[in-house]
Phi, psi and omega in degrees: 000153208261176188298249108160248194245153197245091204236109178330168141216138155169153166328151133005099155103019181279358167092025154305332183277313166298313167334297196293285208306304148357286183292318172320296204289331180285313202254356175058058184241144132306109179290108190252113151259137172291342179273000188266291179328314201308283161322326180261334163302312181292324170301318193263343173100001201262171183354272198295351168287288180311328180293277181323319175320292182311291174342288166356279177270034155236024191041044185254178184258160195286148166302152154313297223288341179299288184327287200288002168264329158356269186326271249273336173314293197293279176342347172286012200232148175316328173278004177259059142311309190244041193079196213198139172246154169239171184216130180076356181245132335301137125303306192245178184253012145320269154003296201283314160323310185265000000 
C-alpha cells in the first residue's frame, strides 16, 4: 500500500496544478492529471486510450469507469510505490469509490 496519496480538489483555475507541481518537487511523489494521463493513452494507444478516444471524438465526456481504469493503469508503475498526488481526481463518487 502506498505511503501516500494526495488529492487536489478546487474549481478550474484554482492553483491546483501550481500546487501539484510545488508539492511534487517537497514530497518526491508523481504528480497524476487526469487529463495529461488521458491525452498520453490516446497518443500511445493503449486499450483504455483507444476506448476514451471514441468517446472523445464524438465530443461525450470519458466514462468514469474508463477514467478509473487509465488511473489504476497508470498508478501500476513503479514510480507510484510510495504514492500519488492526483490533480482532477475523483470527479463523482463513482470515482471517489473506486
Amino acid at each position: 500500500m502506498a505511503d501516500l496519496n494526495l488529492i487536489l480538489l478546487g474549481p478550474p483555475g484554482s492553483g491546483k496544478g501550481t500546487q501539484g507541481e510545488r508539492l511534487q518537487e517537497d514530497l518526491d511523489l508523481p504528480y497524476y492529471a487526469t487529463g495529461d494521463i488521458l491525452r498520453a493513452a490516446v497518443k500511445e494507444g493503449t486499450d483504455v486510450g483507444v476506448k476514451a478516444k471514441e468517446y472523445m471524438d464524438r465530443g461525450d465526456l470519458v466514462p468514469a469507469q474508463v477514467t478509473i481504469k487509465m488511473l489504476l493503469e497508470r498508478i501500476s508503475r513503479p514510480d507510484a510505490r510510495a504514492g500519488a498526488m492526483f490533480d482532477a481526481f475523483p470527479r463523482n463518487v463513482v470515482q471517489a469509490q473506486a
